[in-house]
Structures are given as C-alpha cells and as structure tokens.
C-alpha angles and dihedrals in degrees: 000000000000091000091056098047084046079060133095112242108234085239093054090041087057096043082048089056087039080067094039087060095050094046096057084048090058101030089051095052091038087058090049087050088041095055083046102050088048088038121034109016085044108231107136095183112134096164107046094039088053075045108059092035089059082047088067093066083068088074090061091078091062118084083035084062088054092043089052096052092048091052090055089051111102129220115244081254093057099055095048084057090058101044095042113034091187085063090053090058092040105053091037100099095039097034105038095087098048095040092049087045099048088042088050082049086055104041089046098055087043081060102054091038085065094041095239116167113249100257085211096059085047093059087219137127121250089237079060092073122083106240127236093270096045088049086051083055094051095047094051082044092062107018096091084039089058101045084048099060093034087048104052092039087062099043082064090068105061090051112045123004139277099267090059093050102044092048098043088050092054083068081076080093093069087055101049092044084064108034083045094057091045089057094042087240092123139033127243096224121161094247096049095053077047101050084041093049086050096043089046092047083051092062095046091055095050096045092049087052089042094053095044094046108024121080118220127225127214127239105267102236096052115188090202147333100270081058094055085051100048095047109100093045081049091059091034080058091042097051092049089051098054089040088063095041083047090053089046105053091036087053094040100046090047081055099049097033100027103172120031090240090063090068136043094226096198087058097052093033073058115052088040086064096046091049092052093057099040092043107038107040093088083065086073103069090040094051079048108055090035084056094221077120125008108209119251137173105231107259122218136030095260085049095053088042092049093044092048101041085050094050092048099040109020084043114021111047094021092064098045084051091042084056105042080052104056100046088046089056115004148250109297097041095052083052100045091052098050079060076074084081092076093072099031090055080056090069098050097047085048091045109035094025107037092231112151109207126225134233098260084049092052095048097058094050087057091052087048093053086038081057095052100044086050093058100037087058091040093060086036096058088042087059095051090048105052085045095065093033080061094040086051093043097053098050094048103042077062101050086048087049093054096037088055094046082052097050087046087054096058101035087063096036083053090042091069095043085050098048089047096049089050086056092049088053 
C-alpha cells in the first residue's frame, strides 16, 4: 500500500506533463526575449537581468503575509470571550459549532489565499509536511544553486544563440540520469539509458548542424579580439555549466521534497527570492569595478516591458510550474521534456528569423521528441505495474492471515483431544 501512495496517480502524471508543456512554451519564448534583450536592444547584463527575475519570487510572500495577518485577526465573538470569561463559559455549549465553523471558513480561504495543497487530497499526515522553518532552510539551501543555473544559462545567451543554448542545455538529462542514480531518485532501467542515449544523439545532431549553418554573434562590449573569438566556446561553457547545476538542484530537490503536498511551493519560491537579493547584490560593485558588467540602469520603455514581462512570466510562473511538474513526475522526465525546446525553438527560428533547417537539424529534433516519449511510457508502465503488484499483494497477505488463524484453530481444538486420547490410552 505504501508503494502505491509513493506513486504518481496517472491523473497527477498527466497534469504534471499539462505544466511541463506550458513551461517549454514560456522557457522557449523567455530564451528569444532574452537574446534580444542582450542583442538587439543592447543590454548585455546577465547578471542584473537573473537578478531581477529571482527578485520576482519575492512577490510570492505576499499574499502569505496577508493570509497571516487575517488569520490573527479575531471574530467579535471572539473578542467578547476575551473580554468577558463568563461569556466564554456561557456561550460554549450554543456557540462552539458556529464559531469553529466560521474559524475553519477563515482558516480555509487563508489557505487558499496562500495557495497551500489540501493536506487531505494529498492522503498524508500533517508530520509529513515540512513545517514553515524546514521549508526557510530549504530555500537558503537552493537558493545560490538555482541563480547559478538560471545565471549562467543566461549568460549563454548573450554570447552564442538560442539554438546552442538551448541544445547544449537539453544535455541536463545526462546529468540528472546520474545524479539521480547516485541519489537513488531514479532507476537505471534499460529503456531509460536508451531514451537518454537517443535524446542525447539527437543533440548532437542538432549542435553539429547548428554549428555548421548559424552564425554567432559576439558579445557587444568586447574587451579584445581574443575575447570575440573565444565567444561561442565561452556560451557553449556557460550552457554546460548551467545544464549540470540544472540536473543537480532538480535531483536534489525531488530527494529533499519528494511529493508536492510535502511543501508549500509559493513559501519556498519566496524565500528563495528574498535570500537572492539579500545574498547576491554585493556581487554588483564587484562585477563593476571588475568591469565583467558594468551596472546600468535599462534604458527605454520596450526594454523595461521586455525585461519585466519576461521576469513575471518567463520567472515567475514558469518556475512555480517547472517545480509543480517535477515533483508530479519526476526528474528525468521534467528534464527530458525541457529537451522539447530544441524543436520548438525551430520554429521560431523558422518562423521569427526566417532560418530554414536543415535535415540533419531536423533529425535530431525528432530523436529528441523519440527520447521524451520513451521515457515518458517507460514511467508510465512502472506506474501500472507496481499498481496491480500492490492490488495483488494486498488480497492475498488477508487471505494468509485468515487461513493461518484457521490452521491455528484447529490445531488447538485437535491438541486437547490428543492429549485426552494419550491419557486413555
């Protein structure tokens, strides 16, 4: 039974794919508004733009904070209780029901307020959750593992295009596939090496055409020559960087957090917000006077509507999304299907830039999408297997039990006739 409540429901699997979808919609057209923000709007700030879209989790605490306040707010009946304790002894009997049932009104809609998952939908104990301080930890755990994904993702941008580094971050399924297995998070099985071996053909397919066919641009503040030649290799760096630290923090977090009902997502999205800006903005005076990003306020109305948009949207409910995702399926799964960024970016570039791929490219997108689907069946027929073992465990462990109660029956109703016929005897 334990086995089967440990287990995704199909219906949560597919909402958990539902998320996935919309993530790669939003991640693939935060990645185009991120290459024009660094490219043709001009604004080559890695840094301060990863910075300002962690800054939007922040927004997250707020309607908890609301929800905190109302729920120290006390009832007029309440505060005739307080004032008057023989009315509290008084009105116990007639007023207990209505005042629990108005307080249980209260506390729900503060709940839902905050967003927090129904502990009863879930089926698990309260002790089960981790509590307000334990969630804090977590937050100040991740929060420097997840700027530094986001961040040098980002950084990619600015420096090669959006195919590369989308390509080259879809390899983030070769790390969770390990780190996974070192953590005992995922299962080795022969389908899922296989589904990762094709996903990761099909990038190479599509970097070696990209690299052949797309032109890359420079970052647009050069410090020297050698540094415009040594660009792409540096997003191409920077992109397998951000694909590792991806694979950690999504491995790690499945194995801290394991189910969605064990967290309340908008406080941790929160604090991890809070803890980047309060941790990471002595970095700006040192990228300054180092001169890696000089500090500038954005400049024109388009680039401060791109920059936001793309915080709210690209940052803010993508992540929450990214996250609600990966603890309905799992790891593996949520990382193998961001790989679908890779052909979707094709049409963009088809579509926005007028670049016609070519076969190899389109190759490679179509063992990317066979990798995901793999994967995707293989969890899938897991989860129907273990369902009827335990249906089949369960029936027969009772009837066991009764036939052994049976067989112990006897054999004491057959010990006294024994013992009296040996004494017959």
């Amino acid at each position: 039974m334990a086995d089967n409540e440990s287990r995704p429901s199909r219906r949560r699997y597919f909402l958990g794919i539902c998320a996935l979808i919309a993530v790669v919609f939003i991640w693939v057209s935060s990645s185009f508004a991120m290459n024009s923000i660094f490219g043709e709007q001009n604004y080559d700030k890695p840094f301060l733009v990863t910075y300002l879209n962690t800054a939007t989790f922040s927004f997250y605490l707020i309607p908890l904070l609301f929800a905190y306040k109302r729920k120290n707010v006390f009832s007029p009946e309440e505060l005739i209780m307080r004032e008057d304790p023989t009315a509290d002894y008084l009105t116990t009997n007639n007023n207990e029901p209505n005042r629990r049932s108005s307080l249980a009104s209260d506390e729900n809609e503060a709940q839902r307020s905050s967003f927090i998952v129904n502990e009863e939908e879930s089926g698990r104990s309260s002790h089960d959750r981790l509590n307000t301080i334990e969630t804090i930890r977590l937050s100040l755990m991740f929060c420097i593992l997840w700027f530094c994904a986001n961040y040098t993702t980002n950084a990619s941008l600015a420096y090669t295009s959006v195919g590369s580094s989308t390509i080259l971050s879809s390899t983030s399924g070769l790390f969770t596939l390990a780190i996974g297995a070192l953590f005992r998070v995922e299962k080795l099985t022969l389908i899922r090496v296989a589904a990762v071996a094709v996903s990761f053909g099909g990038v190479v397919l599509v970097s070696y055409s990209d690299q052949e066919s797309a032109t890359k641009e420079p970052p647009k503040e050069p410090t020297a020559e050698i540094a415009e030649a040594s660009a792409p290799l540096i997003g191409d760096f920077l992109a397998l960087a951000g694909a590792f630290f991806y694979g950690c923090y999504t491995t790690l977090l499945k194995r801290r957090i394991g189910d969605e009902s064990r967290i309340n997502m908008p406080l941790f999205f929160g604090f991890v917000g809070a803890f980047n800006v309060l941790l990471l903005w002595p970095i700006f005076p040192i990228l300054h006077w180092t001169g890696l990003e000089t500090f500038e306020i954005p400049h024109g109305g388009i680039l401060w509507a791109t920059l936001l948009l793309n915080a709210f949207i690209g940052t803010f409910v993508s992540d929450y999304l990214w996250l609600l995702s990966m603890l309905m399926t799992s790891p593996l799964v949520v990382t193998l299907g961001i790989s679908l960024t890779i052909p979707l970016a094709l049409m963009g570039d088809v579509i926005f830039k007028h670049i016609i791929p070519n076969l190899q490219y389109a190759a490679g997108a179509v063992l990317v999408l066979v990798g995901f689907f793999a994967v995707n069946f293989a969890t899938l027929s897991e989860a129907e297997n273990n369902d009827k073992y335990a249906d089949r465990e369960i029936i027969p462990q009772e009837e066991d039990e009764s036939d052994d109660v049976e067989r112990a029956s006897v054999a004491v109703e057959e010990q006294p006739q024994q013992s009296s016929s040996s004494i017959s005897r």
